[in-house]
N, C-alpha and C positions, 0 to 999 in steps of 0.2 A: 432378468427374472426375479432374482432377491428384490429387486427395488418395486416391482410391480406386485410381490407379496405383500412387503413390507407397507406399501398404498394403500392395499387393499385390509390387509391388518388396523391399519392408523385408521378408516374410514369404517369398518366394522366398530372398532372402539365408539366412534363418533357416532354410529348408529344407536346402539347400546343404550349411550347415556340418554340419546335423544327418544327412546323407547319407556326407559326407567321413569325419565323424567314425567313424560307423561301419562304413564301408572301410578305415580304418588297421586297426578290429578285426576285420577279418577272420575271423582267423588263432583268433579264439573264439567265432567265433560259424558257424553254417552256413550255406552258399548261403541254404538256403531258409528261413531267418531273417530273415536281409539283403535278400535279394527281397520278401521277406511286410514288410518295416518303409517301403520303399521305396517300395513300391505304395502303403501306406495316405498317407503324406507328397505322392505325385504326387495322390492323390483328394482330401485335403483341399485341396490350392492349387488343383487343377481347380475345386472348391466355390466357393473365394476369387474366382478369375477370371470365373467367374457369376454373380457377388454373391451366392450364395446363402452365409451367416455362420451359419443356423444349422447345417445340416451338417457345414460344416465344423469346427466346432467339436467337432460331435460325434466328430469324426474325431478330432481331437488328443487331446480326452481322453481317446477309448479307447486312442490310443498313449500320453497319459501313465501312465495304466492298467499299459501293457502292457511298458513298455522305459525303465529311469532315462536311459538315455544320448542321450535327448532331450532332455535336461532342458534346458540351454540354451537351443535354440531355441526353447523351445513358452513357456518364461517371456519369451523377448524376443517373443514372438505375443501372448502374454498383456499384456505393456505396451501394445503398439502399439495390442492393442482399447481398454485405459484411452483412451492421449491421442487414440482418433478418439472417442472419448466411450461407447462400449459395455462401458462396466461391469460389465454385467451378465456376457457372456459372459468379459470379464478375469478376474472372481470364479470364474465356473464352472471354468474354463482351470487359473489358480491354485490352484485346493481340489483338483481332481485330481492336482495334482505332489505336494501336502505330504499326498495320502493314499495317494502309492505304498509299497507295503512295501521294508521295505532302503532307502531314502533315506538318504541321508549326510547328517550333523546340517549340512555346511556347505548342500547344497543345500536342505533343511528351512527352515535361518533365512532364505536367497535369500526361497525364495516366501516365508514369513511377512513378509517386506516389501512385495515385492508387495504382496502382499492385504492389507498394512495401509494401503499407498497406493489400492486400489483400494477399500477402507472408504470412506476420507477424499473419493476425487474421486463416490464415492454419498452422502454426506452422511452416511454410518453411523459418526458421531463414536464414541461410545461402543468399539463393536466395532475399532476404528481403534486407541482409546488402547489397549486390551487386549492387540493384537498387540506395538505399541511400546514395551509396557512392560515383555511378554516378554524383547523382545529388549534390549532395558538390562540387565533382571536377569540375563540368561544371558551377557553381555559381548557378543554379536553384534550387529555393523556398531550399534556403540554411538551413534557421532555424527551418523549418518541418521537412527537410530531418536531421539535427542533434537531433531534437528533437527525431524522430523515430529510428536513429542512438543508441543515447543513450538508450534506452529500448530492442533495439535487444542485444546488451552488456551486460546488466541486468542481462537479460532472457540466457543469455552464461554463465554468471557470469565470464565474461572480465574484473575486475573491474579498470586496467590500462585504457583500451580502451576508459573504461565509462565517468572515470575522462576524457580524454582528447576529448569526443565528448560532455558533461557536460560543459569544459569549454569553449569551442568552441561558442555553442550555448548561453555560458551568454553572451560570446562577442557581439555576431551578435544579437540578441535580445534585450540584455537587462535587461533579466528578470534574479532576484537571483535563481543560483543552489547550494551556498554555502552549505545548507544543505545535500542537496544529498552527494554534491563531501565528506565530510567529513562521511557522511557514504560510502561512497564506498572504504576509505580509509583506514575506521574501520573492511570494510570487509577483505582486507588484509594485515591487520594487524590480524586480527583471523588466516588467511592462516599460516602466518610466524609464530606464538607461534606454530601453530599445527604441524609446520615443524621444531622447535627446534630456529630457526632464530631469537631469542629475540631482539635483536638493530634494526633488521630491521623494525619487528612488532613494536618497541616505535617509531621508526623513522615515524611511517606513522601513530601514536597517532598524535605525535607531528604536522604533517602536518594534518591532522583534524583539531587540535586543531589552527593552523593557519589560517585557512582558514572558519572557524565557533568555536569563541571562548568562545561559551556558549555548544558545543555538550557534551552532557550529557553521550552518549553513550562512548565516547573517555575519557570521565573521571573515569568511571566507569571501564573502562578497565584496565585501570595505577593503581586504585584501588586496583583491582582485582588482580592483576599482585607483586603490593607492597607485600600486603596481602601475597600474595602466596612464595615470599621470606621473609618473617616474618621481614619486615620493616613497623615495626605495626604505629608509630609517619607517616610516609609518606602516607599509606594508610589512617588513621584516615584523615588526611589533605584532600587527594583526595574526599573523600567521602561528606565532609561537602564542599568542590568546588562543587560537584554535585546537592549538596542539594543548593547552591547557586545560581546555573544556572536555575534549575528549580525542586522545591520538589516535582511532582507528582509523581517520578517514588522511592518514597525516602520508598514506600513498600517495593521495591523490594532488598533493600540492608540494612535496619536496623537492621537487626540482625548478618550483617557481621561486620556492626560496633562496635557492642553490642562486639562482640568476641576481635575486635582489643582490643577498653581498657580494657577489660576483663586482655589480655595477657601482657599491661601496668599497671595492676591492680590500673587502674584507674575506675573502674564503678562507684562511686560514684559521679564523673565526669559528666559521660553520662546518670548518674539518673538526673542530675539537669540538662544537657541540653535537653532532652524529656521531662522533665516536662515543661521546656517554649516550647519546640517547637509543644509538644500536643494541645498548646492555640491558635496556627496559622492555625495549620493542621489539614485537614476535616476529615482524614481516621482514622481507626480505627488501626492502625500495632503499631505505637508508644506506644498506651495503653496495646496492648498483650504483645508485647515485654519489657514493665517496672513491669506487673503486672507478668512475669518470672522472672525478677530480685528482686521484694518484694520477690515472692515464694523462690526464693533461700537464701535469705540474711535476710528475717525478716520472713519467716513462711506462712504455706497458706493461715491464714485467713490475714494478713493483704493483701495477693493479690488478697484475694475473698472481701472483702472491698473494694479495690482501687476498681476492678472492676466494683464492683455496682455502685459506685460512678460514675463512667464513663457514664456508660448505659444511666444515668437520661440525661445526658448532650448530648452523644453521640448513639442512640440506632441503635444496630447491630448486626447479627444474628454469625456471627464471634466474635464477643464477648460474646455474648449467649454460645458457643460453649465452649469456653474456663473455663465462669463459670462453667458451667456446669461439663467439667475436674475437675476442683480443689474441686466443690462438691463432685464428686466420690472419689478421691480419700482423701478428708478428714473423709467422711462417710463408708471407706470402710469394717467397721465391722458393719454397717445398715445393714441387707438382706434387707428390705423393701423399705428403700429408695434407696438403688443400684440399686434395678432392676426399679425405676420409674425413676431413674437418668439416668440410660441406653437406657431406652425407649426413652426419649426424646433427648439424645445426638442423637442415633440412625435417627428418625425423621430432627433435624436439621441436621446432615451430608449428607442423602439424598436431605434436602436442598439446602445446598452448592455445591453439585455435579452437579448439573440439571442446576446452573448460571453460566455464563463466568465472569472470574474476571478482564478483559480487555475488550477495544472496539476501536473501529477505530472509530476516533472522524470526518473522511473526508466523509466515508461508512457506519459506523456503524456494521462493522464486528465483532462478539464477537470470545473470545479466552480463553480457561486456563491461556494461559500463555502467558507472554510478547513476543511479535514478534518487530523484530526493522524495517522490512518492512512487509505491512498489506500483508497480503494471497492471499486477493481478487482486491484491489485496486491499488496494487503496491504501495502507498505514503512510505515513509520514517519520522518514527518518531510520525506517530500517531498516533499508539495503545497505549494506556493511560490505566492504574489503573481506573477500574468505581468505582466512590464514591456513599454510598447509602446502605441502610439497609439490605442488602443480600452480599453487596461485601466489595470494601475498607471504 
């Protein structure tokens, strides 16, 4: 109901100016011009106010039809159908402005936006980039049209394309897309490993890592990539550049590290550097992940020790979890306490299952699992590790 006021409010507004506008033009136009344009704008918002949309529609575009100097308002009508989601009639609305004769090329490229945004929010990618691309090559609302340019790419997954309407648009703008471009270059760099193509896929690391040289995702990669050729000294390196650029995401890859020195049989190493970098960092991963290596190397209770010790400082139901492991399984000829060790593991796992352990810090979209572009919001790079007593 508010929203259907609210339409009807914004499209009153639209009426208004388009009424105003032409009473100033009085003086060229006649009464019963002005009367006859006047009438048709009161019948369409009567339409509006009865929820009947298709009439009214029909109403505007035989004024778009019939009078340019509506243009204005019938294209801010024509948006307003877009974002309450009637596309269809935003398309209709808009194809009649850009088929009035005598249109002026500025109010021409106007609706060709539109309806290049009204493509995009019907999924009609193709027909979308067409409009967009128009308007590039003619110089009109040039940094819209690449802005939307670049998101119809996205949405292709073009990511050549993207990059080069991404750079485009820093140019003419102004505004940083460094972040993007270097994930879009991480994206194919994904394509190329999956395709066997390894020089290429580092080649276009490397140009990430050019063009944003804190991208955490492009390090992780080289990482990941080391690792996987058992260049365990060049992976270790990779990992802690990651953790240098930025540790939030340092969940997500501490126990591949764990593995490198492991295979350097250096852990004693990577014991002493988590126990300082525990004192910096908010999450909980560094503590599970050292209080596996006490359990391996010194026994369960010194890792159900470490643990407790943690909690007091750090309390987390992920670390709960864990105690609760090394309970079980040092108690495992208890019957009694198994089965209450059980119950409560049981209890907190259904915990953990029910929270997202990621969020999009732009949207707040929650997630399992790390996404490098949000689901919902498209940003690049802001689904984050949530810190806090249920997650990291």
């Amino acid at each position: 109901m508010i929203e259907t006021i609210s339409f009807i409010l914004a499209a009153l507004v639209g009426v208004m100016i388009g009424i105003n506008l032409n009473r100033l033009k009085i003086e060229r136009k006649s009464h019963k011009q002005l009367e006859k344009l006047n009438h048709s704008y009161f019948k369409g918002l009567n339409y509006l106010l009865n929820d009947d949309s298709e009439k009214a529609i029909d109403v505007f575009i035989e004024l778009a039809k019939s009078s340019s100097e509506t243009f204005e308002p019938q294209l801010a009508l024509g948006n307003l159908y877009r974002r309450k989601g009637e596309v269809d009639k935003a398309i209709k609305l808009h194809q009649s402005l850009i088929s009035q004769p005598n249109l002026t090329e500025d109010y021409r490229t106007k609706a060709l936006l539109a309806m290049g945004k009204d493509y995009m929010s019907a999924g009609l990618l193709d027909r979308a980039e067409v409009l967009f691309t128009e308007l590039v090559e003619i110089e009109a609302y040039t940094p819209e049209a690449l802005y939307a340019l670049c998101d119809v790419y996205q949405q292709e997954q073009d990511w050549t394309e993207a990059i080069k309407a991404a750079t485009r648009y820093e140019n003419v703008s102004g505004r940083k897309m460094a972040g993007d471009i270097a994930h879009f270059n991480c994206e194919l760099a994904e394509i190329s490993y999956a395709n066997g193509n390894v020089n290429e896929a580092n080649a276009y690391l490397d140009s990430a890592l050019s063009i944003d040289s804190k991208c955490v995702r492009a390090k992780l990669m080289q990482a990941c990539e080391f690792q996987k050729n058992k260049k365990w000294k060049k992976a270790i390196e990779a990992y802690h550049k990651a953790l240098e650029f930025d540790d939030v995401f340092a969940s997500e890859y501490l126990n591949d590290m764990s593995y490198c020195y492991s295979m350097l049989k250096k852990c004693s190493e990577f014991q002493q550097f988590l126990m300082e970098f525990i004192k910096s960092y908010r999450g909980i991963t560094p503590v599970l992940v050292l209080a596996e290596m006490y359990k391996k190397f010194d026994g369960i209770d010194a890792a159900e020790k470490f643990v407790e010790e943690q909690l007091v400082e750090k309390p987390s139901v992920r670390g709960l979890d864990l105690l609760l492991k090394l309970n079980l399984e040092k108690n495992n000829d208890d019957g009694s306490n198994i089965t209450k060790f059980k119950v409560l593991e049981k209890l907190v796992n259904s915990l953990l299952e029910k929270k997202p352990n990621h969020r999009c810090r732009k949207c707040g979209f929650g997630a399992k699992n790390l996404h490098w572009q949000c689901p919902s919001c498209k940003s690049w790079g802001t689904v984050k590790p949530i810190y806090g007593l249920e997650s990291e």
